[in-house]
Every structure is written in C-alpha cells, then in structure tokens.
SERO-4910 file (N, C-alpha, C, O; in steps of 0.05 Angstrom, whole numbers):
BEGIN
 pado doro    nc1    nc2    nc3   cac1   cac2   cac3    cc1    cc2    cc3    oc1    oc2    oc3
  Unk    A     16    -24      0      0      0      0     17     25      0      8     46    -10
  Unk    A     45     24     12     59     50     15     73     47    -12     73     71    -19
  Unk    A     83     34    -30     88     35    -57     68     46    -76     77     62    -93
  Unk    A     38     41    -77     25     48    -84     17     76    -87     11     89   -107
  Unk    A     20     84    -54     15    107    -45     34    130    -53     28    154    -56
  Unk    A     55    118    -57     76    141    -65     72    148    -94     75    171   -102
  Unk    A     65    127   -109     56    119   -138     32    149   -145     32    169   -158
  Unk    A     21    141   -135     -1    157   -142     -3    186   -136    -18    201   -147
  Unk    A     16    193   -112     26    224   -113     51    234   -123     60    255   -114
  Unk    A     66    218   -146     76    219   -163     62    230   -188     62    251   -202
  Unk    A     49    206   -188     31    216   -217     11    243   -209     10    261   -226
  Unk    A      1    244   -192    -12    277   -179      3    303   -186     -6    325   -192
  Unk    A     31    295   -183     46    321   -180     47    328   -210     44    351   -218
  Unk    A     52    306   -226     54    312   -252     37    312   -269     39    321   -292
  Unk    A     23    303   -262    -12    319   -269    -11    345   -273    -10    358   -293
  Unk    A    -12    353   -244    -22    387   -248      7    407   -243      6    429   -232
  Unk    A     31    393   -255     61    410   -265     43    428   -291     43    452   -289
  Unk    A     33    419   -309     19    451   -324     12    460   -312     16    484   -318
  Unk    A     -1    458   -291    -17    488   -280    -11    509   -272    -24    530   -271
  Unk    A     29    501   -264     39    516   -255     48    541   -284     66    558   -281
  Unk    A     36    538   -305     50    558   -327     22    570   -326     19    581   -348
  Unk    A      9    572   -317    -16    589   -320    -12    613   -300      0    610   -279
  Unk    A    -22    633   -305    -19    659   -300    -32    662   -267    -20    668   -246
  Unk    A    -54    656   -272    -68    650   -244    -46    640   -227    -34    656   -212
  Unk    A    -37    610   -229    -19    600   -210     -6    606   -206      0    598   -184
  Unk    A     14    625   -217     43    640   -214     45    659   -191     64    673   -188
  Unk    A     18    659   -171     25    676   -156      9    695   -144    -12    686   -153
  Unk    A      1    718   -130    -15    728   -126    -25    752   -154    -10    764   -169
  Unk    A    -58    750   -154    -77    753   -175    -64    799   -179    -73    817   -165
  Unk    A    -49    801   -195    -35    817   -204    -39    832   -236    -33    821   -257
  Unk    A    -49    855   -235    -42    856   -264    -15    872   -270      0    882   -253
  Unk    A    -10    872   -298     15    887   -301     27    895   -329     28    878   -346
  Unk    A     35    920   -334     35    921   -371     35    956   -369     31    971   -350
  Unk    A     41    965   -403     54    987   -395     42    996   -431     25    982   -442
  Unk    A     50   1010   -438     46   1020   -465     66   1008   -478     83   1002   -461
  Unk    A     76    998   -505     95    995   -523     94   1009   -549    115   1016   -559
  Unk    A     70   1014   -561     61   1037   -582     34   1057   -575     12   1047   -569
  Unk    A     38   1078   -577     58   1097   -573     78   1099   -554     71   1117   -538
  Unk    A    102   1087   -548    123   1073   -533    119   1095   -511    118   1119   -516
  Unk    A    115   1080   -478    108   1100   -454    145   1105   -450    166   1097   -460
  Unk    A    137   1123   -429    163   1134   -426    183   1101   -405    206   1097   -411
  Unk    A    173   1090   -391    176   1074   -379    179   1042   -393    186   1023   -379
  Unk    A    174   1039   -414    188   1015   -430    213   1027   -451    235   1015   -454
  Unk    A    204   1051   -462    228   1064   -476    255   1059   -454    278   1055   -460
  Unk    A    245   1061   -433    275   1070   -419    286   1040   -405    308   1038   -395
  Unk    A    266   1017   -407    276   1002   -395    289    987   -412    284    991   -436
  Unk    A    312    961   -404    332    936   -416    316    927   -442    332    923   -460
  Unk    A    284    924   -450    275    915   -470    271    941   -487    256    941   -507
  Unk    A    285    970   -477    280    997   -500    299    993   -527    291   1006   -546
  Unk    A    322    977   -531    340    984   -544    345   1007   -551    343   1020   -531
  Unk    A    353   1025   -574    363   1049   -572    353   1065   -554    368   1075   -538
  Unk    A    328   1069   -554    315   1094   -539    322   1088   -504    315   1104   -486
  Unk    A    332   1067   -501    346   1064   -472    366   1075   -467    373   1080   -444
  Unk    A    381   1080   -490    408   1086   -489    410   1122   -496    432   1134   -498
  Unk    A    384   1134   -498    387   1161   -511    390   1179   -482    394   1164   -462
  Unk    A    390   1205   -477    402   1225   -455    383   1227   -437    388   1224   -413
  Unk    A    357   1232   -448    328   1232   -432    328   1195   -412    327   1192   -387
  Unk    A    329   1185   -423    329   1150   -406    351   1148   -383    347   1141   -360
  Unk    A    377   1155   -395    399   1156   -382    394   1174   -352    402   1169   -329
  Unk    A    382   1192   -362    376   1211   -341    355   1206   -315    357   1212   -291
  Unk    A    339   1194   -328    313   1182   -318    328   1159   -303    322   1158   -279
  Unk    A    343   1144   -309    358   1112   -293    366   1126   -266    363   1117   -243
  Unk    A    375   1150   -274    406   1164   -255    392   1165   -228    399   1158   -205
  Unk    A    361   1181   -244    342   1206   -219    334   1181   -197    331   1184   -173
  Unk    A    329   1154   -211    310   1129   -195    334   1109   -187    330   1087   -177
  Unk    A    352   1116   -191    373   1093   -185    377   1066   -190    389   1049   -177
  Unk    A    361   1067   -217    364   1033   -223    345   1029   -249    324   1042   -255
  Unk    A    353   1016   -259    342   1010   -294    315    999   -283    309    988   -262
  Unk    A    302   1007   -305    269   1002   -297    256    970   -311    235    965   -323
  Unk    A    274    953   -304    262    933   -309    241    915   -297    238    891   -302
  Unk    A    225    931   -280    193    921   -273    183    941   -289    173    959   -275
  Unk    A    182    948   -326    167    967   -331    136    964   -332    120    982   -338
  Unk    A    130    937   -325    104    936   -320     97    934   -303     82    914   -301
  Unk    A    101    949   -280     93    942   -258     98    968   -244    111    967   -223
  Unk    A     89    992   -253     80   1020   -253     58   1024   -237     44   1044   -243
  Unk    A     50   1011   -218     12   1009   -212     10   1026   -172     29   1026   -156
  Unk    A    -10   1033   -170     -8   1053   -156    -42   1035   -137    -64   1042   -145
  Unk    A    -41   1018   -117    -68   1009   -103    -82   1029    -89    -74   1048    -77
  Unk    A   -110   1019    -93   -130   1042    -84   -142   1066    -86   -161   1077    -75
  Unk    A   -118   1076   -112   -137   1102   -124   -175   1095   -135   -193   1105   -120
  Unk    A   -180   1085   -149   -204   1078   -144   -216   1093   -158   -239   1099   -153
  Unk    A   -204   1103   -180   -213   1131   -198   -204   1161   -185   -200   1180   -200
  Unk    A   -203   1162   -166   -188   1193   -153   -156   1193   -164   -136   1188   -151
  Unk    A   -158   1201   -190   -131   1197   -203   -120   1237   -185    -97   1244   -179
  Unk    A   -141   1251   -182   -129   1272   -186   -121   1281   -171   -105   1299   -172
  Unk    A   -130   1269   -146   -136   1267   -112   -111   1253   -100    -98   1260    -80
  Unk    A   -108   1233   -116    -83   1218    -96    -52   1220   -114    -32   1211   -103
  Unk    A    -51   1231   -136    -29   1230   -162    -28   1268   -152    -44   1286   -157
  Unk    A     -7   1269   -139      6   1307   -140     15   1317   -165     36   1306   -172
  Unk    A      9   1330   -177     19   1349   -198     52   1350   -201     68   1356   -183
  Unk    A     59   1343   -229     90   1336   -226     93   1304   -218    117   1302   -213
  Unk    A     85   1287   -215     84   1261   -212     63   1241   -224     56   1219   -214
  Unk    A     54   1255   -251     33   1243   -263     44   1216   -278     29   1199   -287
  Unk    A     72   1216   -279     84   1195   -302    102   1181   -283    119   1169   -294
  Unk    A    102   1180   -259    117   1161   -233     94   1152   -225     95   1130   -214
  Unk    A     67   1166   -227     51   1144   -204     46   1154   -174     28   1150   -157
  Unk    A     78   1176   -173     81   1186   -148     99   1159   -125    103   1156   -101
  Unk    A    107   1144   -155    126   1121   -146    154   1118   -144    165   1106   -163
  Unk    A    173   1130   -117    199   1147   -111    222   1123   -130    245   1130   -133
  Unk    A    209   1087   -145    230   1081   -169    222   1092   -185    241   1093   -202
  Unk    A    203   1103   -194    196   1110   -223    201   1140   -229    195   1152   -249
  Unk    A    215   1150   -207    204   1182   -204    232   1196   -223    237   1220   -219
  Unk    A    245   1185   -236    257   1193   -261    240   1192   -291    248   1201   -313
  Unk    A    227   1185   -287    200   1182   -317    187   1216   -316    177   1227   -336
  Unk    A    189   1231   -284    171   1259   -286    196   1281   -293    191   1303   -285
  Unk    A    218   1280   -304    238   1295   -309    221   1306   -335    214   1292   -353
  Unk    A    214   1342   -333    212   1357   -348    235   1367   -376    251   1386   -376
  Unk    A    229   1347   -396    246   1349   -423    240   1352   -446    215   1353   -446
  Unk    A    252   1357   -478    242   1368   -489    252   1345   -507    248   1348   -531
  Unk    A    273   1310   -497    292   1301   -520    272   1270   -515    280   1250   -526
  Unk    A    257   1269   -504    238   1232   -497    245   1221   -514    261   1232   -530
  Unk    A    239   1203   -517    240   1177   -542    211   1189   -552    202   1192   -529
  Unk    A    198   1195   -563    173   1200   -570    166   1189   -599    184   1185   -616
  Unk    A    139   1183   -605    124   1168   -633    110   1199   -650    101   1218   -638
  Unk    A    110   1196   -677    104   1216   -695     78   1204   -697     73   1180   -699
  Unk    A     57   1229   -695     19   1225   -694     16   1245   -713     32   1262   -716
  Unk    A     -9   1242   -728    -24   1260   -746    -46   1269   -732    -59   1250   -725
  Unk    A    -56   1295   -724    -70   1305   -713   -109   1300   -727   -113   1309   -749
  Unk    A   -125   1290   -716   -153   1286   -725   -145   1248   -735   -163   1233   -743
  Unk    A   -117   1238   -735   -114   1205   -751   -127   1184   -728   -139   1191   -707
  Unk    A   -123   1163   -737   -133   1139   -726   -109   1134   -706    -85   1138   -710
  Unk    A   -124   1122   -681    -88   1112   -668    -94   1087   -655   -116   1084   -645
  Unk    A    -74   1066   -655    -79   1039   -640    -56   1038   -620    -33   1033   -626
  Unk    A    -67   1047   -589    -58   1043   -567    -48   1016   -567    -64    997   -569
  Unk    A    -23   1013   -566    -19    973   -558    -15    973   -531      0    990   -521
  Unk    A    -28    955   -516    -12    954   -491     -7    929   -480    -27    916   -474
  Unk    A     10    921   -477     28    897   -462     28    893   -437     37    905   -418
  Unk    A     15    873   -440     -3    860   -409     16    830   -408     17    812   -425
  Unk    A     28    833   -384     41    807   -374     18    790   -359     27    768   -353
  Unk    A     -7    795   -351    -22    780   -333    -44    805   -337    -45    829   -329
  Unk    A    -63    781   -360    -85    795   -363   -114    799   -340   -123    781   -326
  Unk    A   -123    826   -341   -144    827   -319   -161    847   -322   -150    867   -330
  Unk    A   -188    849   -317   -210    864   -326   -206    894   -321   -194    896   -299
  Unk    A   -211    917   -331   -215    944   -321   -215    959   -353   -216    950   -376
  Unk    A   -214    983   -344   -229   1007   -362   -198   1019   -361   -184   1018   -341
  Unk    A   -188   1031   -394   -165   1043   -403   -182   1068   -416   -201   1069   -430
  Unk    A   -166   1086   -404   -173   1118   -403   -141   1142   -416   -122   1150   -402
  Unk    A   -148   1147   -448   -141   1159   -455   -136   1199   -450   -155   1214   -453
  Unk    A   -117   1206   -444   -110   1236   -447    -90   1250   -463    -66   1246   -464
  Unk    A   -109   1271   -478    -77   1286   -497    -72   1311   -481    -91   1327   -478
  Unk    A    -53   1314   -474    -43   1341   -463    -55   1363   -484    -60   1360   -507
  Unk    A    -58   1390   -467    -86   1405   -479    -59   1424   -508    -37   1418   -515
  Unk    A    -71   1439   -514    -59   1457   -541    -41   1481   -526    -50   1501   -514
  Unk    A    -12   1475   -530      0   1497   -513     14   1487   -496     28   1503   -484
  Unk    A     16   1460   -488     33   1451   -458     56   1449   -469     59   1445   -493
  Unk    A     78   1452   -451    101   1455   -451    118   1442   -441    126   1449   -418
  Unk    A    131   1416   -455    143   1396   -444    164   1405   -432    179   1388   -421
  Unk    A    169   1426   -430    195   1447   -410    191   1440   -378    209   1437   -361
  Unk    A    158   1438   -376    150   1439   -347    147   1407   -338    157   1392   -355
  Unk    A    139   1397   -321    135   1376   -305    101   1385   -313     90   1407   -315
  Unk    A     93   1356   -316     63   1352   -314     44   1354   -304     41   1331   -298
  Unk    A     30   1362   -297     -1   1364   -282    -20   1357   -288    -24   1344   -308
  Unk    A    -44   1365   -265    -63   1350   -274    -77   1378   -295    -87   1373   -317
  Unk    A    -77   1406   -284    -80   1423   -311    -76   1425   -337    -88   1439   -353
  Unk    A    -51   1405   -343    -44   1405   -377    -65   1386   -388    -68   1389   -412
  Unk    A    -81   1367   -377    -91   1347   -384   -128   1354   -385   -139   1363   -365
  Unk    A   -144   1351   -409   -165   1354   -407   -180   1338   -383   -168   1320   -371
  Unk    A   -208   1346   -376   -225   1339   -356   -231   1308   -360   -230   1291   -343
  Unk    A   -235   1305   -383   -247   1285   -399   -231   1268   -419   -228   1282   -438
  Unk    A   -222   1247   -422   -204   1226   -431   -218   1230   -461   -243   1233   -463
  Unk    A   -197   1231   -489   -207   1233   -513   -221   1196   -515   -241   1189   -527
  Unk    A   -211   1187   -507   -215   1148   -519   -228   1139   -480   -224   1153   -461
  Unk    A   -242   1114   -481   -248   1105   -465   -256   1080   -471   -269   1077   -492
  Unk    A   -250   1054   -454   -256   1031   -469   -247   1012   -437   -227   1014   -423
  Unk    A   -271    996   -435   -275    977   -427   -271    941   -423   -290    926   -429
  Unk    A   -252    934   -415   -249    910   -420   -240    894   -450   -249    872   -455
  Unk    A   -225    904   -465   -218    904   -490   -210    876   -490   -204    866   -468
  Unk    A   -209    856   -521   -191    833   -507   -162    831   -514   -148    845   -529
  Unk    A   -156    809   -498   -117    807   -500   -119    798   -526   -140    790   -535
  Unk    A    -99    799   -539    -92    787   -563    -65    795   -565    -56    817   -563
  Unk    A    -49    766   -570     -9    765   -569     -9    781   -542    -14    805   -544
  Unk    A     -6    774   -524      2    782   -502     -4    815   -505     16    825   -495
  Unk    A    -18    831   -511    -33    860   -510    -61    866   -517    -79    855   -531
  Unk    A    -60    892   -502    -88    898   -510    -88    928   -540    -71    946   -541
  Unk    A   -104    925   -555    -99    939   -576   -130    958   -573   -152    948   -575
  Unk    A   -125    991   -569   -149   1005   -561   -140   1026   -584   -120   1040   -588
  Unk    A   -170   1021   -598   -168   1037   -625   -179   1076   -624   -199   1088   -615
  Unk    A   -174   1078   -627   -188   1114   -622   -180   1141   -641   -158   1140   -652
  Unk    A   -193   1159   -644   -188   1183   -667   -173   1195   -640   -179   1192   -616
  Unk    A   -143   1215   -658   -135   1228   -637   -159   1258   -647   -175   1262   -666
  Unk    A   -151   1275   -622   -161   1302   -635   -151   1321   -649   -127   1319   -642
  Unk    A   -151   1345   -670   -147   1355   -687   -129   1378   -685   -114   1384   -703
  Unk    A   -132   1388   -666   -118   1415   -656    -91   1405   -633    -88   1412   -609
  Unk    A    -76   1388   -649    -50   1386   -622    -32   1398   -646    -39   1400   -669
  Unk    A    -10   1405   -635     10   1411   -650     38   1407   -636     39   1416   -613
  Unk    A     61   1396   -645     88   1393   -635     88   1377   -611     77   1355   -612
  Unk    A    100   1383   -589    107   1359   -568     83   1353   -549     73   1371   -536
  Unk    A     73   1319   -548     49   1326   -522     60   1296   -517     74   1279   -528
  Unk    A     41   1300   -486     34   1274   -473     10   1254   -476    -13   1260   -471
  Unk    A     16   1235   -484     -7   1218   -491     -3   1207   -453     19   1203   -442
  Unk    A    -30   1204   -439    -29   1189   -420    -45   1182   -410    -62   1196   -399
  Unk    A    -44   1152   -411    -59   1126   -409    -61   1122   -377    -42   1129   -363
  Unk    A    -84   1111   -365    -95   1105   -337   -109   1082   -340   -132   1084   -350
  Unk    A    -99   1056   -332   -113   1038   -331   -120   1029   -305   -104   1019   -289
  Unk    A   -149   1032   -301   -166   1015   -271   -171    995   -270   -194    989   -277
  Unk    A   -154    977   -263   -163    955   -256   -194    952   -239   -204    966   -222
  Unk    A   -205    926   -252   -236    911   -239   -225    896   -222   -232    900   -198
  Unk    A   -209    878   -227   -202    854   -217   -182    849   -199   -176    828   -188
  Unk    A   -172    873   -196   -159    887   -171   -156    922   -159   -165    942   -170
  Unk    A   -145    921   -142   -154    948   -138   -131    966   -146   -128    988   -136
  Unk    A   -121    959   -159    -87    964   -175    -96    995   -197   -114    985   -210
  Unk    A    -93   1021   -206    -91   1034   -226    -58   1030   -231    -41   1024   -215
  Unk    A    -58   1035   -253    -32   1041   -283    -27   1061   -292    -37   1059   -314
  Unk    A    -15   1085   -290    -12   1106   -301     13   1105   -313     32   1094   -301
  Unk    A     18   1120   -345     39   1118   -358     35   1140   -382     14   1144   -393
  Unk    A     54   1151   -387     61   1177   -398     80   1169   -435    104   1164   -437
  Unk    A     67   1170   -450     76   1158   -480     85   1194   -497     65   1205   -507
  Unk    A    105   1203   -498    102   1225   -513    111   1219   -538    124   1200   -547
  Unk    A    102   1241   -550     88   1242   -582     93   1266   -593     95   1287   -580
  Unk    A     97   1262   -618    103   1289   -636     81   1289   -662     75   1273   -680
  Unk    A     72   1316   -653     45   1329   -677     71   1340   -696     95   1341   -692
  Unk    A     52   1347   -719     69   1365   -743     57   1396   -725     35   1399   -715
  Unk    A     88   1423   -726     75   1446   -726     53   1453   -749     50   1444   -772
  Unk    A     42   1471   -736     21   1486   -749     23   1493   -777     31   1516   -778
  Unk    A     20   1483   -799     28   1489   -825     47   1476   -842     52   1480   -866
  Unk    A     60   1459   -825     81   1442   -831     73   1409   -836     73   1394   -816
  Unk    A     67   1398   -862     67   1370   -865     83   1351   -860    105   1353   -869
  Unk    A     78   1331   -847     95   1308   -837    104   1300   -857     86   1298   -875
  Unk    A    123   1294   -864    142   1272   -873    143   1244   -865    155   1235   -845
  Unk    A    125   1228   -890    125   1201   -878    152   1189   -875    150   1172   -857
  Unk    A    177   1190   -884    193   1178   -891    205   1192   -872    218   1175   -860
  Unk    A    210   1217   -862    216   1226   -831    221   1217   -817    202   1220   -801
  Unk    A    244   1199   -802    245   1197   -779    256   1204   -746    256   1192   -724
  Unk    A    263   1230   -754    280   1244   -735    253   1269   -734    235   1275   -750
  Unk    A    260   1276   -711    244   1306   -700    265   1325   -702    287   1321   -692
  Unk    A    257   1350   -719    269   1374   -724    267   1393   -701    253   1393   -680
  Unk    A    283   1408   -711    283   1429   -681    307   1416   -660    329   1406   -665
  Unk    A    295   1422   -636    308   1420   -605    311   1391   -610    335   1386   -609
  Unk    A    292   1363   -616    301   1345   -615    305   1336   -631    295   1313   -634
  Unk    A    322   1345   -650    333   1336   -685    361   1319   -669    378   1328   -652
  Unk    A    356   1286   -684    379   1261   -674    372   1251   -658    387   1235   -646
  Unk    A    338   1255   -647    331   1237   -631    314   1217   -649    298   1227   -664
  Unk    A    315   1196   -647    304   1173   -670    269   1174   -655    264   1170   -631
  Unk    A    252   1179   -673    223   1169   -656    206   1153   -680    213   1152   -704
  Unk    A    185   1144   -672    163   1126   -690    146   1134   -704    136   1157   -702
  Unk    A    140   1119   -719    114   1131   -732     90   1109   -737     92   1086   -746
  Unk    A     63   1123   -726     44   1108   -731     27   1121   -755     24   1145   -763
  Unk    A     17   1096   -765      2   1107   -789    -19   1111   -780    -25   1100   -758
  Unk    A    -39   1126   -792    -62   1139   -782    -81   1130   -802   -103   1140   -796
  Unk    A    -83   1116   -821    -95   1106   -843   -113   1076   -830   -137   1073   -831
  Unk    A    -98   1062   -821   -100   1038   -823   -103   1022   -785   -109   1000   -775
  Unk    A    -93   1056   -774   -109   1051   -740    -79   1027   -733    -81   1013   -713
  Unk    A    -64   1025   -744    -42    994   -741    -11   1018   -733     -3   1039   -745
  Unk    A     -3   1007   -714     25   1010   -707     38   1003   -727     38    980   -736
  Unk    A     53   1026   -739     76   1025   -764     99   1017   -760    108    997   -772
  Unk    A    114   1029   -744    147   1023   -730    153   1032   -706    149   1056   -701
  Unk    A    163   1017   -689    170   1025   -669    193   1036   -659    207   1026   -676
  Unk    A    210   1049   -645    226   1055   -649    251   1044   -663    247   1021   -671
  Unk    A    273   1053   -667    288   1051   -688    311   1034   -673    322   1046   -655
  Unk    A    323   1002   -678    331   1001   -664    322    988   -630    338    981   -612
  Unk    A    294    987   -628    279    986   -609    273    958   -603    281    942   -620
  Unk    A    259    947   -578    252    922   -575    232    911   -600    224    920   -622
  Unk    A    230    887   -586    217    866   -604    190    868   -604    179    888   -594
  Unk    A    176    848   -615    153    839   -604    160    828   -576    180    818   -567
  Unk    A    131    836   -563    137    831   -535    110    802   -523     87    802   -532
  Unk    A    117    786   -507    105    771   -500     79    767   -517     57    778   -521
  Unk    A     92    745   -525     72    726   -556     45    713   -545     22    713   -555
  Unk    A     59    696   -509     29    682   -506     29    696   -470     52    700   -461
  Unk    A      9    702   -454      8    710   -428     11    690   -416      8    693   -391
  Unk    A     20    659   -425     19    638   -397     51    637   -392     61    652   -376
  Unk    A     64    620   -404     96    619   -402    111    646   -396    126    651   -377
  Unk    A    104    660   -416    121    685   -417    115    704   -393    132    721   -386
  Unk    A     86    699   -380     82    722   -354     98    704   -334    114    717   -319
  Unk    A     95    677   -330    113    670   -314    144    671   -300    156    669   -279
  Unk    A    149    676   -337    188    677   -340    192    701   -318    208    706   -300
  Unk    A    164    716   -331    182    753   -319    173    754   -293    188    768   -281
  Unk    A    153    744   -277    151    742   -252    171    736   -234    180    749   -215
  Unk    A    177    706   -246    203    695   -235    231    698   -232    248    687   -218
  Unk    A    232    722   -255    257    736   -256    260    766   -233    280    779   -226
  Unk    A    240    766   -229    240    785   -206    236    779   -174    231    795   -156
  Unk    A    238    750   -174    235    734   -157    259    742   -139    263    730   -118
***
C-alpha cells in the first residue's frame, strides 16, 4: 500500500506540473503592462527599449530612480479607485508618485517619442504580462503645454479623448483603437490610466508624441524630430490603417507572444 501510495502522488504532481504555467498559478492575482506603441516613457527606458534606452532623456531618468526600470510593467499605484487627481500630486503624473519610477517625471524636451497626425486613427498597444478586467482611459495634453514643465493635472483635459472597457488580449496586448483630436501641435503627452476591476491596482503611464507644427506637413519617410530634438530617432504610426507602423528605431521586439509561459518567466525573474 505504501508503494502504491507514493505511486499515485507521483503521478498527482505531474498531473497538475501545467498548472503551474498558468498565470493565475504564478502567484498572487496581479495585473501588469505598460504601453509599447505609442512607446510609454517607462518601456522606452527600460533593458527591452534598445536604442531609446540608451538616448540622454532615459539615461537621465535611470540616474534620478537609481536603477534601470526593469519592472516596466509594474507602474501600478493600489487604491486610487478613480481619484486619479486626488491621490497623483501634480508633477508626478508619469511616476505614479512612485519614488522608483520618479525619473520618468523629469521635465524634457529630448523623450523617445512616436510621430501622430492630428484628427488620424491611433492603435494604443498595450502589453499586459497577466491579463485582468478594467477600463483604459485615454489623455492628450491640452494645445500649448510645454514639455519644459513637469506635468499636471492642468495640462490634461477633464475628460479622456478614448475610453474603453475591458478590450480583449490578443499576443500578449491589449490593442485600443481611437481618433486622436485635431488641434495638437508639436510635443504632447499621450497618457494612459488603466483601472483595474479585478484588482484594486490603477496604471498610469506617460507615451510622448510628436504632432506636425502648425502648417508644416509630416514627412512620412521622416524619422527624426526637427528642431530641439533633431537626432533623436522616434516612430511613426500610421493613421490610415489605425495599425502601429514602427516602433522605435533600433527598439525592442515583439513583446510577449502568449500570457501563460512568458508572464511566468518575468515574474520569476524578479523573484
């Protein structure tokens, strides 16, 4: 009977050895994920940014937080509860008000930033290591902000241009389609707030972006920003087709293909 017995919690264990690649099992019920197009300031700058990790703005950002940002998905701030404006201080809209992240609120004019067409189509990607229910809430910094300053909650309209609900994963992201608005021009902040349902976790993350000036047509084939940040390499999304065009130059990969294995690896690497 004790041969037996051992027998059969043998075969038990290796039974449910898959279960352990499932997201659920890996650990306490967590979400986690960050922007990748329009690239947030916080994956640009982390180990999976390639160039744009390596540019003056990132470097700077490592120095202010003391350590390369490789939990870039894991930006999340418990209990706000929708009081984004209430518990997030002005000047800490792109940390979270989170003292590692608090090199991401450095007031600059050189980001890694993605090229947008003002009134075009845009497809938010967002890269979710451990998928989980809540509402993603779009903001464009208003007409006139000045990436000179540190952020507030004043640069940012009352009201989110995009709003969307429970979208589904697909390749390890969520893809949230939306018209930008018509009247931006030159440097803004795209910034994304995701509330978690399924925990009490919000996401805040700061993606900047380059409009064409006022009168000045983009250059599709463009890939540098003129002016102050002429030699900084940034992206371009097409506005036609609502589809992420290129990501930065030089830049990471595709990022987590399936949410079971791959949310595991990165859990456990921070283990």
């Amino acid at each position: 009977m004790t041969r037996m017995t051992a027998r059969l919690s043998i075969m038990a264990a290796v039974a449910a050895a898959p279960l352990l690649l499932l997201p659920w099992a890996a650990g306490p019920a967590q979400a986690h994920g960050a922007p990748t197009a329009p690239v947030s300031r916080v994956y640009a700058c982390s180990p999976e940014g390639g160039d744009a990790a390596r540019s003056a703005a990132c470097r700077a950002a490592v120095a202010a937080g003391g350590a390369k940002f490789t939990a870039w998905d894991n930006l999340r701030v418990a209990g706000v509860n929708g009081r984004d404006r209430q518990v997030i201080p002005d000047g800490r809209l792109c940390s979270g008000n989170l003292p590692a992240y608090r090199g991401l609120d450095l007031a600059r004019r050189d980001w890694p930033a993605t090229r947008l067409t003002p009134g075009g189509a845009l497809t938010l990607t967002y890269a979710s290591t451990i998928a989980h229910t809540g509402t993603f809430r779009l903001y464009l910094t208003k007409p006139g902000y000045d990436p000179a300053k540190p952020l507030a909650w004043a640069d940012l309209p009352e009201r989110p241009f995009a709003q969307v609900t429970d979208p589904p994963l697909r390749n390890g992201a969520y893809h949230i389609d939306a018209r930008l608005p018509t009247d931006r021009t030159g440097r803004q902040i795209l910034y994304t707030v995701w509330q978690n349902s399924s925990t009490p976790d919000t996401y805040f993350s700061c993606s900047d972006v380059v409009f064409p000036e006022r009168g000045k047509a983009a250059d599709p084939k463009e890939g540098r920003v003129a002016g102050p940040e002429k030699g900084h390499v940034v992206a371009e999304q097409r506005t036609g087709s609502g589809r992420s065009a290129h990501m930065l130059a030089g830049g990471a990969a595709a990022v987590l293909v399936c949410t079971g294995g791959a949310a595991l690896a990165v859990r456990l690497r921070r283990r």
